[in-house]
Backbone as a printed PyTorch tensor [residue, N CA C, xyz], in Angstrom:
tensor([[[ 19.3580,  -7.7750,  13.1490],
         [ 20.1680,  -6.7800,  12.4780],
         [ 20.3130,  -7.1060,  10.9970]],

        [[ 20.4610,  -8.3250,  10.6960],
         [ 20.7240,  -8.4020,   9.2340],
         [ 19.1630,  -8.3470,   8.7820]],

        [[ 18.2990,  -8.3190,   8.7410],
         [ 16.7340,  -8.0740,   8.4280],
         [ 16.9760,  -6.7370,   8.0700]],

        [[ 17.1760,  -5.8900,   9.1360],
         [ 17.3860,  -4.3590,   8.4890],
         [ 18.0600,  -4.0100,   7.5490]],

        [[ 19.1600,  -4.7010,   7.6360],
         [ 20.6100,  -4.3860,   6.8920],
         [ 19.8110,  -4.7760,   4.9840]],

        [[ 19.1830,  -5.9090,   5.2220],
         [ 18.1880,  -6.6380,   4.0130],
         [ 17.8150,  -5.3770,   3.3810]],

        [[ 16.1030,  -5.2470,   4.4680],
         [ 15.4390,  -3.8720,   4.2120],
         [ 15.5090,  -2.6180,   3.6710]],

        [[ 17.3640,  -2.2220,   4.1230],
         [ 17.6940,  -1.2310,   3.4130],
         [ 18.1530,  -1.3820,   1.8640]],

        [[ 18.8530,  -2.7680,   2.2710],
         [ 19.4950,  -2.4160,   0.9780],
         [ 18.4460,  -2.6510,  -0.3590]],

        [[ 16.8610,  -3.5420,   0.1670],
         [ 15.9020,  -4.0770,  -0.7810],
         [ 15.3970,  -2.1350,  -0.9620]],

        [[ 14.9600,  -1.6850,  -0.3010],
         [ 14.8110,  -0.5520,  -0.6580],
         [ 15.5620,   0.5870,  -1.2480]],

        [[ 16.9460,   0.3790,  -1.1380],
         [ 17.9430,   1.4580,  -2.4020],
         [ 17.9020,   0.5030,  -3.5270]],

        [[ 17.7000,  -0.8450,  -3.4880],
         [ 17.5270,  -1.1500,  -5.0610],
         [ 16.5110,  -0.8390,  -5.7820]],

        [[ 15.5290,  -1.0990,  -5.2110],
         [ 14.1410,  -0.9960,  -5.7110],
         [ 13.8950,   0.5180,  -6.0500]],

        [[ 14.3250,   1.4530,  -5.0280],
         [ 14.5510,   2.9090,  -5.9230],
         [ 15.3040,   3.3580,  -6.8740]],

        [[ 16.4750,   2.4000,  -6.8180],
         [ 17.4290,   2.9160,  -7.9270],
         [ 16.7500,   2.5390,  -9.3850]],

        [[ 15.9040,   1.9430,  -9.3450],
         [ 14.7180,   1.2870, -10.7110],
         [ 15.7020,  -0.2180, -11.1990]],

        [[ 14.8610,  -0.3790, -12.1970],
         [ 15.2920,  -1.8820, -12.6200],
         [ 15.2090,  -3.1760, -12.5280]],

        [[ 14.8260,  -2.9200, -11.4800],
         [ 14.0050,  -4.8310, -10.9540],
         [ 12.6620,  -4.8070, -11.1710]],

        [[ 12.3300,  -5.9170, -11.2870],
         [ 11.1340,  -5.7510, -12.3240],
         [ 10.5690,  -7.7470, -11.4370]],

        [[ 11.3280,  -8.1670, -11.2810],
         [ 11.0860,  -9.5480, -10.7990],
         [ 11.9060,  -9.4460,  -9.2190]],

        [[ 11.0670, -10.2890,  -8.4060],
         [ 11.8810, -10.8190,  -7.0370],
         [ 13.2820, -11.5810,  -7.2130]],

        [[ 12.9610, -12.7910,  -8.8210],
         [ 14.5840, -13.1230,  -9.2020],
         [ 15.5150, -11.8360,  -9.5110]],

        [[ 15.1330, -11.0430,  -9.7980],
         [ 16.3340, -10.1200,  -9.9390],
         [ 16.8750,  -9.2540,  -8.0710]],

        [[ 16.1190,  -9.3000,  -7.5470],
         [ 16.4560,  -8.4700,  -6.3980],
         [ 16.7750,  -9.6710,  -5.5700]],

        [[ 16.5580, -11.0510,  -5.7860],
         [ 17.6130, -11.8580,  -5.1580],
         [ 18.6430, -12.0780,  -6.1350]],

        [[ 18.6920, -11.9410,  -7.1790],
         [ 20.3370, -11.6350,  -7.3870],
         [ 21.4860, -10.7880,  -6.9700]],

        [[ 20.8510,  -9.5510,  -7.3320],
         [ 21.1280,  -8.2880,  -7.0150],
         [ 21.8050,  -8.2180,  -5.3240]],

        [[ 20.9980,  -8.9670,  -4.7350],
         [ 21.1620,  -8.9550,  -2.9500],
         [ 22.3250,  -9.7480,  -2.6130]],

        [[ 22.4940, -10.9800,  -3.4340],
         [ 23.5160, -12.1450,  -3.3110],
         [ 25.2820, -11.3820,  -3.4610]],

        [[ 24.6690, -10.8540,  -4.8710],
         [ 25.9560,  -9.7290,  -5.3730],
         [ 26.4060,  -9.0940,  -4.4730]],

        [[ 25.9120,  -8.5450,  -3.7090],
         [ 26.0410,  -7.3560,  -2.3810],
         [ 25.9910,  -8.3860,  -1.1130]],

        [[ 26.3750,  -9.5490,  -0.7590],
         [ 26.5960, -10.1530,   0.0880],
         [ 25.5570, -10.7560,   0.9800]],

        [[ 24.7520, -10.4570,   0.9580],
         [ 23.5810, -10.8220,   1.3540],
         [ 22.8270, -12.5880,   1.0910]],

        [[ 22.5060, -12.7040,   2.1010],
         [ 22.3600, -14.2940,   2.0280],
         [ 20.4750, -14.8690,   2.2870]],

        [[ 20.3210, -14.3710,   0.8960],
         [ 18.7980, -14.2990,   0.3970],
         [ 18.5430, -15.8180,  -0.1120]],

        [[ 17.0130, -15.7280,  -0.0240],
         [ 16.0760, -16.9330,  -0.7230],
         [ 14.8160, -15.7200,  -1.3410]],

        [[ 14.2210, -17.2330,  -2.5450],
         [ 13.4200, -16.2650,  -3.5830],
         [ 12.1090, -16.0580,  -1.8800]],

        [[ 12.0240, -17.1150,  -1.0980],
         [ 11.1220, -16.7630,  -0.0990],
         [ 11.6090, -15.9740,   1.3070]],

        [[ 12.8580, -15.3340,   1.5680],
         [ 13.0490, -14.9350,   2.3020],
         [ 12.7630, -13.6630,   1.7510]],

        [[ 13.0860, -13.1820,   0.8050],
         [ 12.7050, -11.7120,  -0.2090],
         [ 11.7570, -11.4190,  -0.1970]],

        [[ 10.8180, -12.5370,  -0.5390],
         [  8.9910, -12.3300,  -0.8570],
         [  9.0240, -12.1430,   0.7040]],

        [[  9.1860, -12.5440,   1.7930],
         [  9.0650, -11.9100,   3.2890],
         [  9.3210, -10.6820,   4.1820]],

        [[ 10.2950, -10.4780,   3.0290],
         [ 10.9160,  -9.1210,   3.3910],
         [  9.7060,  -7.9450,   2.5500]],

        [[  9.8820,  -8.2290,   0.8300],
         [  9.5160,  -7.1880,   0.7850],
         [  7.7740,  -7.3200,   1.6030]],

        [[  6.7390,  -7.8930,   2.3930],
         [  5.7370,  -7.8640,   2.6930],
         [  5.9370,  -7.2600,   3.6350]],

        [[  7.0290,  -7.4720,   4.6350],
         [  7.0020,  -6.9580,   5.8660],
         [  7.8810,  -5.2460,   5.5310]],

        [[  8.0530,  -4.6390,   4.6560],
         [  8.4920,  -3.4150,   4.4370],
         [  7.3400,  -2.8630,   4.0060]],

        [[  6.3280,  -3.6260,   3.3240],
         [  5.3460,  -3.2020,   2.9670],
         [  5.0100,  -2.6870,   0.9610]],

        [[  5.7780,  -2.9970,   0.7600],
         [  5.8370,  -3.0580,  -1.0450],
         [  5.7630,  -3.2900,  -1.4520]],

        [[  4.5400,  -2.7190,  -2.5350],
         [  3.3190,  -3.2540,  -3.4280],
         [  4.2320,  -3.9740,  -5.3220]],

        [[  3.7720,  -5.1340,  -5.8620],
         [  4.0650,  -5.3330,  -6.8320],
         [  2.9470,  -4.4680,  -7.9480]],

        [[  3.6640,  -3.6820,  -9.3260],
         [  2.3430,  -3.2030,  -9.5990],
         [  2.9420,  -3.3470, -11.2580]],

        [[  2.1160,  -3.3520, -12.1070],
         [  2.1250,  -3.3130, -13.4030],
         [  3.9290,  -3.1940, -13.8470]],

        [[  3.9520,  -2.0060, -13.4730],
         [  5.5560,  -1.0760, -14.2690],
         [  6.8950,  -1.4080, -13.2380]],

        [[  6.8350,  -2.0590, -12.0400],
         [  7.2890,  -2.6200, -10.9290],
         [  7.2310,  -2.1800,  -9.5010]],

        [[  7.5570,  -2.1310,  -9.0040],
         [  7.2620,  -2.2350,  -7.5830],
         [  7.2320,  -0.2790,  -6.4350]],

        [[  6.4620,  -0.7180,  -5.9460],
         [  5.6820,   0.0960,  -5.3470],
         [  6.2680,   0.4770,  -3.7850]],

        [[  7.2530,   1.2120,  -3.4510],
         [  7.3290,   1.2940,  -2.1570],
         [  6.7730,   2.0800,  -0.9370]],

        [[  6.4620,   1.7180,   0.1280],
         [  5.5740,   2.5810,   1.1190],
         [  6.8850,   3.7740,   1.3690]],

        [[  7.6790,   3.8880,   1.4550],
         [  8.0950,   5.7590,   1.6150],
         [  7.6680,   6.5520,   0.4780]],

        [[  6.7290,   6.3540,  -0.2450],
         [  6.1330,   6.9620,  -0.6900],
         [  4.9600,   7.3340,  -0.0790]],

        [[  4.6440,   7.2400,   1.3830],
         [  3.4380,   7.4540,   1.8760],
         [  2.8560,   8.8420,   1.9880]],

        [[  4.1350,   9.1870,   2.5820],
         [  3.9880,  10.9560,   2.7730],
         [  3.2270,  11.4520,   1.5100]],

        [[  3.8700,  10.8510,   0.4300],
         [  3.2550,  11.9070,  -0.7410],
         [  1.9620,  11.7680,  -0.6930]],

        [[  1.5320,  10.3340,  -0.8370],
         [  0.1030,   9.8970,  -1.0220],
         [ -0.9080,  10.6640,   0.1200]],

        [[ -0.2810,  10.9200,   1.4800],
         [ -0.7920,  11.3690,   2.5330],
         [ -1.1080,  12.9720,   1.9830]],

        [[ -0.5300,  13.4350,   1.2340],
         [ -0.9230,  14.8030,   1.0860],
         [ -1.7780,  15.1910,  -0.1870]],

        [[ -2.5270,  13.7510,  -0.4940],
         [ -3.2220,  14.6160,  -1.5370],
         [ -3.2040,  13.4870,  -2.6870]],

        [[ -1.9870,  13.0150,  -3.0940],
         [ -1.2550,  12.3010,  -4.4430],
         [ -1.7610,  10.8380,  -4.2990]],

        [[ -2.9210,  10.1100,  -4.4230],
         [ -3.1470,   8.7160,  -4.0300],
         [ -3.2370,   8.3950,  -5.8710]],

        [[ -2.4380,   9.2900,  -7.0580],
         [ -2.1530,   8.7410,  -8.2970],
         [ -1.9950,   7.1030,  -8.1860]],

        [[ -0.5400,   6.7790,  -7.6250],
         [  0.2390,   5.7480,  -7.5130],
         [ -0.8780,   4.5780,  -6.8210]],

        [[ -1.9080,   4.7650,  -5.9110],
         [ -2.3670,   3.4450,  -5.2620],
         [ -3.8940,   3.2880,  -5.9240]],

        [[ -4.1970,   3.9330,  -7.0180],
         [ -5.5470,   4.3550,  -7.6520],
         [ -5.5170,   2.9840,  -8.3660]],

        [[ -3.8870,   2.3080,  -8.8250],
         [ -4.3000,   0.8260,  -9.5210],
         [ -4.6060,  -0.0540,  -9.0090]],

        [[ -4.7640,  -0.0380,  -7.5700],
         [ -4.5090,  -1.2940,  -6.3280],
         [ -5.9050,  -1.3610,  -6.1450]],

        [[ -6.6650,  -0.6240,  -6.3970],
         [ -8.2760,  -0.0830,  -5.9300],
         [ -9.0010,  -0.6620,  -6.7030]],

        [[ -9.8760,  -1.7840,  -6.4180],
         [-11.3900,  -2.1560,  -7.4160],
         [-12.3290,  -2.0350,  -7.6500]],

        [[-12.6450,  -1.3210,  -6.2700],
         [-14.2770,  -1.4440,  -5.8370],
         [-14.4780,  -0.5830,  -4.4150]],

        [[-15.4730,  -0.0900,  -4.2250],
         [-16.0410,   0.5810,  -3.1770],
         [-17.5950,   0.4350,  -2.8390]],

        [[-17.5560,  -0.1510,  -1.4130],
         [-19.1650,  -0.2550,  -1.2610],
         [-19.4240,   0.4260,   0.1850]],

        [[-21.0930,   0.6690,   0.2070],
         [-20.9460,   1.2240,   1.3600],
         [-21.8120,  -0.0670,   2.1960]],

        [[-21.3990,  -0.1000,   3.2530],
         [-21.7750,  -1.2960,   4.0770],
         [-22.3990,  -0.5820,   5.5830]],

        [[-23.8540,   0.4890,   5.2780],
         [-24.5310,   0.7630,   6.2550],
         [-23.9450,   2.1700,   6.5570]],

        [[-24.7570,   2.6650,   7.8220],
         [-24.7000,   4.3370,   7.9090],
         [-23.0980,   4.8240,   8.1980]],

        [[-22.3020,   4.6990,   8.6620],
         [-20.8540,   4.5370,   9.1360],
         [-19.6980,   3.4740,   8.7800]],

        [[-19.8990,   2.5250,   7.5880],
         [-19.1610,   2.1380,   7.5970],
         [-18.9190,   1.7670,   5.6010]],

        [[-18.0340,   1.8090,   5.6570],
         [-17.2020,   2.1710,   4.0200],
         [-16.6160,   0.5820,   3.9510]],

        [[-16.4740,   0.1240,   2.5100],
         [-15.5480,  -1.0560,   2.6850],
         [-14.8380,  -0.7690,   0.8560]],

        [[-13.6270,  -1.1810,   0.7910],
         [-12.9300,  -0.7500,  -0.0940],
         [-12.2530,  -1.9850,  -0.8560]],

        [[-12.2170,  -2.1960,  -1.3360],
         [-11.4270,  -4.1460,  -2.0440],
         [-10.4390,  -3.0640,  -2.8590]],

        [[ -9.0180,  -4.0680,  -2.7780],
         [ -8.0650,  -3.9960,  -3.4400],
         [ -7.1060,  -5.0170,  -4.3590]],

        [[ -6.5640,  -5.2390,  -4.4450],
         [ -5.8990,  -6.1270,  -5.5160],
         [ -5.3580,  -6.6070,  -4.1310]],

        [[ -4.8030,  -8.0170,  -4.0780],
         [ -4.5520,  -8.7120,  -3.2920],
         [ -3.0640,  -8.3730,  -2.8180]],

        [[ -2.8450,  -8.1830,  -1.3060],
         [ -1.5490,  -7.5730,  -0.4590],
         [ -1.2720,  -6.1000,  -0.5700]],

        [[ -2.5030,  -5.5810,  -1.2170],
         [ -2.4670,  -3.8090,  -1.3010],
         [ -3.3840,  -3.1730,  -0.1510]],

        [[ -4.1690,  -4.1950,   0.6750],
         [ -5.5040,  -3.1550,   1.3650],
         [ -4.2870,  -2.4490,   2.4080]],

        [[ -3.1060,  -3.0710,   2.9370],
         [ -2.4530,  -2.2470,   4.0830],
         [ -2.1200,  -0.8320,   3.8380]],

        [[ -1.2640,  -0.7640,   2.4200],
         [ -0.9200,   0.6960,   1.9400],
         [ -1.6710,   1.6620,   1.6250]],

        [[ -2.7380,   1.2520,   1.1260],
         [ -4.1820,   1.7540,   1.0840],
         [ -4.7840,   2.4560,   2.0350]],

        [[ -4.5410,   1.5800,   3.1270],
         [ -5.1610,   1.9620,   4.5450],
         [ -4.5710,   2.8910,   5.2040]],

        [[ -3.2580,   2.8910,   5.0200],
         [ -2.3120,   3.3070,   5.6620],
         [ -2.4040,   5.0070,   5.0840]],

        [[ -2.5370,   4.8910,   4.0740],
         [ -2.2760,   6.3660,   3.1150],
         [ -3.4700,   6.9230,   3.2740]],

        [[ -4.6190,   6.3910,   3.5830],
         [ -6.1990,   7.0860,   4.1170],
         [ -5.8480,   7.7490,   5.6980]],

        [[ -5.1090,   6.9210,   6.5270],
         [ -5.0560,   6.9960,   8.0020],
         [ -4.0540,   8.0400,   8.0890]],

        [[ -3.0080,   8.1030,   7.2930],
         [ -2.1670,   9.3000,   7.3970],
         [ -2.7780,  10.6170,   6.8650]],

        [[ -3.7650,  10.3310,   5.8020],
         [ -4.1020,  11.8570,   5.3800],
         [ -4.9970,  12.9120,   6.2540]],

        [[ -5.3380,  12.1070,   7.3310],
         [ -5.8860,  12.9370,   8.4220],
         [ -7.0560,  13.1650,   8.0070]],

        [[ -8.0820,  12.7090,   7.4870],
         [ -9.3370,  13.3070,   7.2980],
         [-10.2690,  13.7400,   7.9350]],

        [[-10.7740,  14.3980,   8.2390],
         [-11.6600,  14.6930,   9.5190],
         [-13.0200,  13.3060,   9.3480]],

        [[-13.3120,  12.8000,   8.5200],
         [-14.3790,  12.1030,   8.2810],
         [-14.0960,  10.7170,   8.5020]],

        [[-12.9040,  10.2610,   8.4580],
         [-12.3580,   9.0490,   8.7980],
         [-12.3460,   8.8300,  10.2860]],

        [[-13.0550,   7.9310,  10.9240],
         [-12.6240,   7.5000,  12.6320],
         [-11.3550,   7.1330,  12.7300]],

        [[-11.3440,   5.4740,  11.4650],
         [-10.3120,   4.5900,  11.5340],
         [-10.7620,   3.8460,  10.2690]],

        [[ -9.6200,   2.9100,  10.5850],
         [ -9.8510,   2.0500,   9.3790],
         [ -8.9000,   0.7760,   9.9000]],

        [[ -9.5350,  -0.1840,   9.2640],
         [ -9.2520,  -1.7400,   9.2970],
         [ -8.5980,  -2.7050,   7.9900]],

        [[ -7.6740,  -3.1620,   7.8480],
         [ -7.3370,  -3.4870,   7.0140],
         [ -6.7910,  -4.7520,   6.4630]],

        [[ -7.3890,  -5.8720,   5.8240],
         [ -6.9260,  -7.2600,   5.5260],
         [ -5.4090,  -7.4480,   3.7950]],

        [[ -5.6420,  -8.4430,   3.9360],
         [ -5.0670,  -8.2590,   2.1500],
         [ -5.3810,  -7.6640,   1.0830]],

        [[ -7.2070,  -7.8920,   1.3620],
         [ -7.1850,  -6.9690,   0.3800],
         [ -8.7330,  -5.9140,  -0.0020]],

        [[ -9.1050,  -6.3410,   1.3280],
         [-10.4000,  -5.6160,   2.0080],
         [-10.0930,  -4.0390,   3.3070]],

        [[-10.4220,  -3.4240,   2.8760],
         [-10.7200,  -2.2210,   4.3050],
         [-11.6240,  -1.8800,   4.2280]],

        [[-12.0050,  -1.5180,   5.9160],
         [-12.9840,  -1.2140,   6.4920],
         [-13.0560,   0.2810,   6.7860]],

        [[-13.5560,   1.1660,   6.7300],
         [-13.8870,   2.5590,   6.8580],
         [-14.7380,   2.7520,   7.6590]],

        [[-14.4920,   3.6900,   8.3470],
         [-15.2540,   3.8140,   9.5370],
         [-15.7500,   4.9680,   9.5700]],

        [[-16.6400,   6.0540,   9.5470],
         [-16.6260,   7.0990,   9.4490],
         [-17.7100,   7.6450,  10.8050]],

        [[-17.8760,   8.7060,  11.4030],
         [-18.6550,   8.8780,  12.4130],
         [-20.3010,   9.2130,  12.4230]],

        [[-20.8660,   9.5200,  10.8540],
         [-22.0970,   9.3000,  10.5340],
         [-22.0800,   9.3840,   9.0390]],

        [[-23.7050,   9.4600,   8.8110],
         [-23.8060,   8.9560,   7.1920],
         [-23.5440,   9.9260,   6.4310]],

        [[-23.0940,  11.5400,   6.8630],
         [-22.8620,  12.6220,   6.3220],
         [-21.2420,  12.6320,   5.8370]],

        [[-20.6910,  11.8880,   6.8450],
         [-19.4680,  12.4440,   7.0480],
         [-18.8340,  10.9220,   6.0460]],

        [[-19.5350,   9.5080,   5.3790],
         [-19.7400,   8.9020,   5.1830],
         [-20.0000,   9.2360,   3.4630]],

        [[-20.8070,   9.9380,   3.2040],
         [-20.7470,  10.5480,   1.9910],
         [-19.8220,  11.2460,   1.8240]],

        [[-19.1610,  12.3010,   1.9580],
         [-18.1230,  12.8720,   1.7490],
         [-16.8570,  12.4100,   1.2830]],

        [[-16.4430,  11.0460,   2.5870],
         [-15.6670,  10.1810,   2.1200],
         [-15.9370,   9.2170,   1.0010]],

        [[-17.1250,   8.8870,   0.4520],
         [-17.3150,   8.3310,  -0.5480],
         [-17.2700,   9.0170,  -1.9630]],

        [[-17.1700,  10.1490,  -1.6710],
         [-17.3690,  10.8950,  -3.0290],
         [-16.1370,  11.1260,  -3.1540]],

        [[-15.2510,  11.6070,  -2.2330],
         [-13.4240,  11.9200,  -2.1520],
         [-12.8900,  10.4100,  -2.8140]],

        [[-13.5100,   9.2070,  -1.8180],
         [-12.2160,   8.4020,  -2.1630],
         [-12.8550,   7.4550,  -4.1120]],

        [[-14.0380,   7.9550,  -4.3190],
         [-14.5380,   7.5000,  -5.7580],
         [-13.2650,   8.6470,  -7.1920]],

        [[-13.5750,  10.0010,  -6.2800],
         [-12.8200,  10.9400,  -6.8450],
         [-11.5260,  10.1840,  -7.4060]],

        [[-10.4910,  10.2540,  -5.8090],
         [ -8.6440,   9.9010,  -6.1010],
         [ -8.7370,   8.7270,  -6.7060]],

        [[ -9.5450,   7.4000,  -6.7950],
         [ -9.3910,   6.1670,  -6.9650],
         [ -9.7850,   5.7150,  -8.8140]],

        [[-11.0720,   6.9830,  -9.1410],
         [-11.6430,   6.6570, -10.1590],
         [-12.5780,   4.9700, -10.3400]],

        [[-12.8670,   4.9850,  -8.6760],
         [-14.5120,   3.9810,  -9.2910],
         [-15.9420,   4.7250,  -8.8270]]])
């Protein structure tokens, strides 16, 4: 229960803007009663799923948006795209981004996507032939800009 209780409250801070460092959102948490470490935070925010990014931090309820179209926000997390044979896509990301990545491909429903696999900072694309394989390569070169 207090994990959640964490979770929420790491996520109304992190929307309310302003943290910019993990030292500040374990301050911030201490203030509000909460009985944080700089490594219990870094655990939390991984397991909520929220990306560190240039301007600060990146949260997955933003998925929906990304799911409909808007992959603006995860286009910085993205390095590279290769294709690795007739059906299968592989995607590199900045390191602890391939999940949200993955996640925001798997929600957008694509008809060309089977599935997808996802490490720190590698995914796997799966697509059901080399047609349907191009398509997705030209879409996700499109939203990503490589």
């Amino acid at each position: 229960m207090h994990a959640t209780a964490r979770h929420h409250a790491i996520t109304r801070l992190l929307r309310s803007g302003g943290v910019r460092k993990q030292a500040d959102l374990v301050r911030l948490l201490k203030a509000e009663g909460h009985a944080v470490t700089q490594s219990s935070v870094s655990r939390d925010l991984r397991e909520i799923g929220v990306l560190k990014a240039a301007d600060g931090y990146v949260l997955p309820g933003d998925e929906a948006a990304r799911a409909t179209g808007d992959f603006g926000a995860l286009a910085q997390f993205v390095s590279d795209l290769r294709v690795a044979g007739p059906s299968l896509t592989v995607v590199k990301t900045n390191i602890g981004a391939a999940q949200s990545v993955a996640l925001a491909i798997d929600r957008a429903g694509w008809p060309d996507v089977v599935g997808t696999l996802s490490g720190d900072d590698t995914i796997f694309i799966a697509t059901s032939s080399g047609r349907d394989q191009a398509a997705l390569v030209r879409r996700l070169r499109s939203l990503f800009n490589i």
